[in-house]
PyMOL commands that place a pseudoatom at each C-alpha (Angstrom):
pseudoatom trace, name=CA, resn=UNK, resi=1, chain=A, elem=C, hetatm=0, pos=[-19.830, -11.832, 14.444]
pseudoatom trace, name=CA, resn=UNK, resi=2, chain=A, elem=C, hetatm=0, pos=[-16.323, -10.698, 16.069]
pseudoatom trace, name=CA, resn=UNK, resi=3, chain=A, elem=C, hetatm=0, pos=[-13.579, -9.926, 13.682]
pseudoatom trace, name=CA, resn=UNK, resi=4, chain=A, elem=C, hetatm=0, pos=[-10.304, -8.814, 14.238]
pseudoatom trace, name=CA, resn=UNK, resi=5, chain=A, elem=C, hetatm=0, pos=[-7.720, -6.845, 12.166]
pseudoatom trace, name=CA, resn=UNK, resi=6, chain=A, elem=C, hetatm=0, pos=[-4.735, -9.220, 13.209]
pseudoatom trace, name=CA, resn=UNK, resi=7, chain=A, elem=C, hetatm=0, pos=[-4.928, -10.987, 10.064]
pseudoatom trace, name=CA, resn=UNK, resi=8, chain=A, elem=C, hetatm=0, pos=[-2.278, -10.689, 7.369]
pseudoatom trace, name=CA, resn=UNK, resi=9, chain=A, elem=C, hetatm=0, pos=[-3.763, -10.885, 4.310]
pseudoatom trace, name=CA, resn=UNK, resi=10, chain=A, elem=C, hetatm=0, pos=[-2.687, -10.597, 1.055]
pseudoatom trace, name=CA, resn=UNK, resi=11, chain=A, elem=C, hetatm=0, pos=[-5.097, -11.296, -2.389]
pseudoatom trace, name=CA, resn=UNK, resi=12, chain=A, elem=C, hetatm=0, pos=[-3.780, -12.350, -5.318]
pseudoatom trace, name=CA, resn=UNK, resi=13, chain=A, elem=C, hetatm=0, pos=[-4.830, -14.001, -8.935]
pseudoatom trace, name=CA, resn=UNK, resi=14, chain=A, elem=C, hetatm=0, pos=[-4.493, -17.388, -9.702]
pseudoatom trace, name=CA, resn=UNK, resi=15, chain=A, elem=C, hetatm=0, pos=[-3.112, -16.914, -12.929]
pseudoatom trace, name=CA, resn=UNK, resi=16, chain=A, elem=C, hetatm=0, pos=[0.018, -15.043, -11.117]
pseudoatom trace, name=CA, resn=UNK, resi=17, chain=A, elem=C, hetatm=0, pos=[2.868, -17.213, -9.805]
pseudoatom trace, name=CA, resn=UNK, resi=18, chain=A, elem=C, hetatm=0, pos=[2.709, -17.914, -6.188]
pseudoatom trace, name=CA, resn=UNK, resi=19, chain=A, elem=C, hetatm=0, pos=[5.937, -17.041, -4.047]
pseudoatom trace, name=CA, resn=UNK, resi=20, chain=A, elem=C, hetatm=0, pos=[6.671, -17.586, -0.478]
pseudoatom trace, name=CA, resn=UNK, resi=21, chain=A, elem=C, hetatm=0, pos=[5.547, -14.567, 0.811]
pseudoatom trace, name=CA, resn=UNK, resi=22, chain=A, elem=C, hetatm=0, pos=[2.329, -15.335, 0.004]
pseudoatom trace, name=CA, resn=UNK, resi=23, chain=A, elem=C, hetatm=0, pos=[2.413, -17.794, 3.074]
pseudoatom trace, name=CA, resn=UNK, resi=24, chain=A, elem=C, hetatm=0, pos=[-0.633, -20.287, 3.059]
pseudoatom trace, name=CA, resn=UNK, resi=25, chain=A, elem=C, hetatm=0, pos=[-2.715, -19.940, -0.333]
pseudoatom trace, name=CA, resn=UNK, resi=26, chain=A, elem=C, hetatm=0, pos=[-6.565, -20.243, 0.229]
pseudoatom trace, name=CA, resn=UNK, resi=27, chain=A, elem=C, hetatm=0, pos=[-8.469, -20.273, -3.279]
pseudoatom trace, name=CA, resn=UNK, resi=28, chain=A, elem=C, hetatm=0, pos=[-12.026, -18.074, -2.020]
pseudoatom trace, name=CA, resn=UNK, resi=29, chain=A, elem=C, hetatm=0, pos=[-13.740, -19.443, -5.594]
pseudoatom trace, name=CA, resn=UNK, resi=30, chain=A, elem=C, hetatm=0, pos=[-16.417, -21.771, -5.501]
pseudoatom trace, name=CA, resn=UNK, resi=31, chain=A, elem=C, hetatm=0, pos=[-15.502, -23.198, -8.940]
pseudoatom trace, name=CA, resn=UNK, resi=32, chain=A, elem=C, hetatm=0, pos=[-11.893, -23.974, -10.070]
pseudoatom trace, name=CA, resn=UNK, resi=33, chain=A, elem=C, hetatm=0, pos=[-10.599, -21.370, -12.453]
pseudoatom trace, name=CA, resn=UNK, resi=34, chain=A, elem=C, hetatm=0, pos=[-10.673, -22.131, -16.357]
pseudoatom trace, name=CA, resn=UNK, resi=35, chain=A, elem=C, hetatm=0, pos=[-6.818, -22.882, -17.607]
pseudoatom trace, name=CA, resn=UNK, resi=36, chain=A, elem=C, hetatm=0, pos=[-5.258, -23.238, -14.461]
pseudoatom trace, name=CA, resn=UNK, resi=37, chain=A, elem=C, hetatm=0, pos=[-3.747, -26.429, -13.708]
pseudoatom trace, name=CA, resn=UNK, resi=38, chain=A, elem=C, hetatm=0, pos=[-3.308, -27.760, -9.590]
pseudoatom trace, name=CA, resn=UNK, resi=39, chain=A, elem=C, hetatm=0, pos=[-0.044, -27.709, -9.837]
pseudoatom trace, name=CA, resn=UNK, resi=40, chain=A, elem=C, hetatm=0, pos=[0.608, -24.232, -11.211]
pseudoatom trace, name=CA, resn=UNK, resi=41, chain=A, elem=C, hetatm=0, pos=[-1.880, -22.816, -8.669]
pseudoatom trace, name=CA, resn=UNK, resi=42, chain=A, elem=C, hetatm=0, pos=[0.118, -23.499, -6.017]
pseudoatom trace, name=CA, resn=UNK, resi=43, chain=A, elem=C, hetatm=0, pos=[-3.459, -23.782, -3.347]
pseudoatom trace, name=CA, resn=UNK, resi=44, chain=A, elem=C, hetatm=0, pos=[-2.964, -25.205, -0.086]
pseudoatom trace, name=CA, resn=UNK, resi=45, chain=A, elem=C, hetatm=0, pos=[-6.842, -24.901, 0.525]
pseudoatom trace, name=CA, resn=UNK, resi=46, chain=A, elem=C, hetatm=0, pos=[-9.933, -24.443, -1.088]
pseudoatom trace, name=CA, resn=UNK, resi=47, chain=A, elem=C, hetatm=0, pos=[-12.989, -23.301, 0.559]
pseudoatom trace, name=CA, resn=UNK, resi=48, chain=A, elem=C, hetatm=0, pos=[-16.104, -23.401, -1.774]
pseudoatom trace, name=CA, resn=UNK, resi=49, chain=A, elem=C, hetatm=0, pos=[-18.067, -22.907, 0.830]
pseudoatom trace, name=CA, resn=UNK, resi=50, chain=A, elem=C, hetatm=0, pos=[-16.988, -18.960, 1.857]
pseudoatom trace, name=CA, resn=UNK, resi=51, chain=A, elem=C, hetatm=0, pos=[-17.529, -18.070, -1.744]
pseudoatom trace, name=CA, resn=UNK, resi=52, chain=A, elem=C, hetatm=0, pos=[-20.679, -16.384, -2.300]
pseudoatom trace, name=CA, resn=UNK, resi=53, chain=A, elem=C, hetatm=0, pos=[-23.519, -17.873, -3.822]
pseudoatom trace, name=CA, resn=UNK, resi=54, chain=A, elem=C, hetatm=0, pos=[-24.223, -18.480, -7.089]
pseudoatom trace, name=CA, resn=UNK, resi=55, chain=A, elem=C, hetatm=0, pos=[-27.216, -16.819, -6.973]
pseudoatom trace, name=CA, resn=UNK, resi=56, chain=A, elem=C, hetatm=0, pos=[-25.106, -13.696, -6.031]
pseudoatom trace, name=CA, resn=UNK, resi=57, chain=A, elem=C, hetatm=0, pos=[-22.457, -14.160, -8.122]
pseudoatom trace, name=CA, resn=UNK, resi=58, chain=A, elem=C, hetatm=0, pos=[-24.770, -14.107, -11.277]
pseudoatom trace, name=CA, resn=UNK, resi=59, chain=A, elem=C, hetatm=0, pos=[-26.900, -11.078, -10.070]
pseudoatom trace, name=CA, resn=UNK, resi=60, chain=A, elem=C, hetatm=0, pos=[-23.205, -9.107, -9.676]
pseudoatom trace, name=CA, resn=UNK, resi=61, chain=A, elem=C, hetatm=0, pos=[-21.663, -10.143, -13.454]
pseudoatom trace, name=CA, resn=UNK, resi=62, chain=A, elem=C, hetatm=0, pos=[-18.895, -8.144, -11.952]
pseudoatom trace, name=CA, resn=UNK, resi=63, chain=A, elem=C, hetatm=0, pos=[-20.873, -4.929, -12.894]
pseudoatom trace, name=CA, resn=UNK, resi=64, chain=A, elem=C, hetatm=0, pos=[-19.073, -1.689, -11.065]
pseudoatom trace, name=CA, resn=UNK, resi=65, chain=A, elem=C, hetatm=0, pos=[-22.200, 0.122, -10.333]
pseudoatom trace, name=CA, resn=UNK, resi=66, chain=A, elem=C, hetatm=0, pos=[-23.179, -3.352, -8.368]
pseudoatom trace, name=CA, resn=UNK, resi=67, chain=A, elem=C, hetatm=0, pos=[-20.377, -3.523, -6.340]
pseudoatom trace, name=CA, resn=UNK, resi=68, chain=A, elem=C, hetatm=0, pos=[-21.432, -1.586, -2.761]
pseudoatom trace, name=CA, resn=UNK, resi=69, chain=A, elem=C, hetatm=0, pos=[-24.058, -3.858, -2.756]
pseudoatom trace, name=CA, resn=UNK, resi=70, chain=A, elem=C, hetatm=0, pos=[-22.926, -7.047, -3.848]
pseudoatom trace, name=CA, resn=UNK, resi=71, chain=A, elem=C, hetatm=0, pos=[-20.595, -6.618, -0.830]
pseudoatom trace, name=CA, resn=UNK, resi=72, chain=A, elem=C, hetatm=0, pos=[-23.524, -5.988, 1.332]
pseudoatom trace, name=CA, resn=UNK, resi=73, chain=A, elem=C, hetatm=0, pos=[-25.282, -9.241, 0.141]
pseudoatom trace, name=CA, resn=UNK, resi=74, chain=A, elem=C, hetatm=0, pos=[-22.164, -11.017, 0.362]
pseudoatom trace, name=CA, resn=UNK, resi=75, chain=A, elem=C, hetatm=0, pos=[-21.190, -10.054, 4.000]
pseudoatom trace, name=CA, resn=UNK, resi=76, chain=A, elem=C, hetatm=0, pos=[-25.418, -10.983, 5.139]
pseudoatom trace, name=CA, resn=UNK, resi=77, chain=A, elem=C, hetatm=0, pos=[-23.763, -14.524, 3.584]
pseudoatom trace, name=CA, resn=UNK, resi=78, chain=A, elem=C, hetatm=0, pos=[-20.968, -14.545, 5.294]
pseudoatom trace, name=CA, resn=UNK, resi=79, chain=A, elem=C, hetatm=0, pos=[-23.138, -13.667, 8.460]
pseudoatom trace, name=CA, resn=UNK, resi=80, chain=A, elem=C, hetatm=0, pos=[-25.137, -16.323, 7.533]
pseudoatom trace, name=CA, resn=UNK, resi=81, chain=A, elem=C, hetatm=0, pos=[-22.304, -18.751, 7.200]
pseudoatom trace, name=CA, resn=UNK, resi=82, chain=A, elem=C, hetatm=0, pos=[-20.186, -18.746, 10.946]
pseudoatom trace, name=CA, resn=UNK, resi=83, chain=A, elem=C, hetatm=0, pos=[-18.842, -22.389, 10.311]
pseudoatom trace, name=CA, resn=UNK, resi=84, chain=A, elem=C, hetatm=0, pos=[-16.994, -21.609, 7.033]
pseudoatom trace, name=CA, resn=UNK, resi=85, chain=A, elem=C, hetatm=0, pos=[-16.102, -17.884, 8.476]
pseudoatom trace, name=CA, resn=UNK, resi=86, chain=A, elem=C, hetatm=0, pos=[-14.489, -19.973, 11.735]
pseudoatom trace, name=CA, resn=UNK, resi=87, chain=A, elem=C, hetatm=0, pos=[-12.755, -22.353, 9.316]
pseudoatom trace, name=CA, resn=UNK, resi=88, chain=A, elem=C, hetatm=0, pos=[-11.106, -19.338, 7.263]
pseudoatom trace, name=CA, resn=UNK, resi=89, chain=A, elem=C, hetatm=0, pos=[-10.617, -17.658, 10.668]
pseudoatom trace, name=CA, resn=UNK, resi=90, chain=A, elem=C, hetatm=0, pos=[-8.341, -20.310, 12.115]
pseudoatom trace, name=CA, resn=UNK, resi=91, chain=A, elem=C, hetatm=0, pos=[-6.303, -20.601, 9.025]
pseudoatom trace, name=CA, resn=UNK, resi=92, chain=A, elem=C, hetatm=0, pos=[-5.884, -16.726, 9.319]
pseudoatom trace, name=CA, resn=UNK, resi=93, chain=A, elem=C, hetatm=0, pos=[-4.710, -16.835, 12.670]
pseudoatom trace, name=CA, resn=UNK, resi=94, chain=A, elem=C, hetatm=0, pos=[-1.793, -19.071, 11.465]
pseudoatom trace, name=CA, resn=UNK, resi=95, chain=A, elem=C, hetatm=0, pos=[0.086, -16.442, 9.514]
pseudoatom trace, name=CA, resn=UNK, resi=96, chain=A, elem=C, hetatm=0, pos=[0.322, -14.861, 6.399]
pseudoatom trace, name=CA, resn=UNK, resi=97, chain=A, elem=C, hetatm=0, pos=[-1.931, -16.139, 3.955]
pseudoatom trace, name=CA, resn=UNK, resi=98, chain=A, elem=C, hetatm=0, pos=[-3.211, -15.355, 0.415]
pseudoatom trace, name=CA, resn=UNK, resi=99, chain=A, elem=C, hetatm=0, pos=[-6.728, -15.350, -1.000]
pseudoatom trace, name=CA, resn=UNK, resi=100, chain=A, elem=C, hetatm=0, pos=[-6.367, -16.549, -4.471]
pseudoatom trace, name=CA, resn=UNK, resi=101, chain=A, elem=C, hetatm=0, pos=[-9.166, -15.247, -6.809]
pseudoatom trace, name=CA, resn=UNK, resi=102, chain=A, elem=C, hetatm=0, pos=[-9.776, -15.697, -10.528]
pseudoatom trace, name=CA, resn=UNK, resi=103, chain=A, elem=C, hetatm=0, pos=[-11.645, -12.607, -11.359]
pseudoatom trace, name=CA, resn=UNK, resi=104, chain=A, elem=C, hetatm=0, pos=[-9.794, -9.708, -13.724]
pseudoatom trace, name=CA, resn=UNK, resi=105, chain=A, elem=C, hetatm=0, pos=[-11.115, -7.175, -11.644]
pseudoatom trace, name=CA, resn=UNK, resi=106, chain=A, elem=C, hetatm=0, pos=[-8.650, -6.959, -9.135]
pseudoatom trace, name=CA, resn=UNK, resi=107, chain=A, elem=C, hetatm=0, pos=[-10.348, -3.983, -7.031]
pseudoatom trace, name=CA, resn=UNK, resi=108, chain=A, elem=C, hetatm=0, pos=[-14.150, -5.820, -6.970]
pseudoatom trace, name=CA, resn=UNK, resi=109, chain=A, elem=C, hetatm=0, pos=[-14.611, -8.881, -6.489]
pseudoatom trace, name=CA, resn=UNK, resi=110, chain=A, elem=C, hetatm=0, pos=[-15.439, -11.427, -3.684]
pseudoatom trace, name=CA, resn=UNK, resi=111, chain=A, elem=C, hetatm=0, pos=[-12.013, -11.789, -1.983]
pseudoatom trace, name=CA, resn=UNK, resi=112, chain=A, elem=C, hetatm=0, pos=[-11.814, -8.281, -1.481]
pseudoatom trace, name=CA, resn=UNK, resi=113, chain=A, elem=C, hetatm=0, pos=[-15.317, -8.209, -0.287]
pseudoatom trace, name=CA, resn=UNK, resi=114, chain=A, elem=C, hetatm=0, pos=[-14.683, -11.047, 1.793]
pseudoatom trace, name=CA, resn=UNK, resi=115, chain=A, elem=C, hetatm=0, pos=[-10.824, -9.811, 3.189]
pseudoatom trace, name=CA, resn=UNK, resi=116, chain=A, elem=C, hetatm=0, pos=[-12.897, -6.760, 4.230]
pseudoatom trace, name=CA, resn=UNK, resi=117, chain=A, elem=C, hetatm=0, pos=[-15.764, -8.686, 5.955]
pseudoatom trace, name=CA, resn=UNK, resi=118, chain=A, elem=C, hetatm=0, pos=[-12.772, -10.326, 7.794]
pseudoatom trace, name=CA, resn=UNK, resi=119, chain=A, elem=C, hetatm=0, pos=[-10.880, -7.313, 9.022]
pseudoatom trace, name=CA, resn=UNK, resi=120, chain=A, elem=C, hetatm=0, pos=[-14.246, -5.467, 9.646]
pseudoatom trace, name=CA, resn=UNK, resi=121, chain=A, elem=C, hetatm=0, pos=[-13.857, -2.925, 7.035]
pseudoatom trace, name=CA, resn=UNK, resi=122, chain=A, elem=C, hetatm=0, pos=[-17.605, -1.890, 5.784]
pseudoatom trace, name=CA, resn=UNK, resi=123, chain=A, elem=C, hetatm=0, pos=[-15.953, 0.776, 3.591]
pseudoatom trace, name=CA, resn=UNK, resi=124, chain=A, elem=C, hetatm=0, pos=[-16.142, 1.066, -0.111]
for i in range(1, 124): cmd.bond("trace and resi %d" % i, "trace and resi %d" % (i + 1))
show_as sticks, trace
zoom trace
């Protein structure tokens, strides 16, 4: 699948305050984060679907020495997934935007992963 690296993306938690340089704030979780109220997290959209799977999610438990290749599993996903890729695409192409995450791990976790899969960076 074509990506580009025009995107401006920025990642952020949920449990920091949104601000309007985050532009349009995309929550990339599948399930809404504990102790967060709508209102406070500030999302303009939530895509379930371009989370990964649950299956996934559980086999990763955020473990470090899991990472390289939870991102591999998670970009065959993503592969797998065009329609919900295409959706995030065209609200990329917009302007700035934010993925909103929950996880404490601000280095690995799945909107890194999946802000790399988008600007084509394979790196770890």
């Amino acid at each position: 699948m074509g990506r580009t690296k025009r995107f401006n993306i920025s990642l952020k938690r949920v449990y920091d305050m949104a601000c309007e340089t985050d532009g349009l704030r995309i929550l990339v979780e599948r399930l809404w984060p504990r102790g967060v109220s709508k209102d406070r997290a500030s999302i303009d959209h939530w895509l379930k679907m371009i989370a990964p799977s649950p299956e996934l999610r559980r086999w990763y438990g955020h473990r470090p020495e899991r990472w390289a290749e939870f991102q591999t599993r998670y970009h065959a996903e993503l592969d797998a997934n065009a329609e919900a890729v295409r959706a995030l695409q065209r609200l990329c192409e917009a302007g700035p935007v934010t993925f909103v995450f929950a996880a404490r791990d601000t280095e690995r976790n799945s909107a890194v992963a999946l802000k790399r899969y988008l600007l084509g960076d394979r790196t770890d």
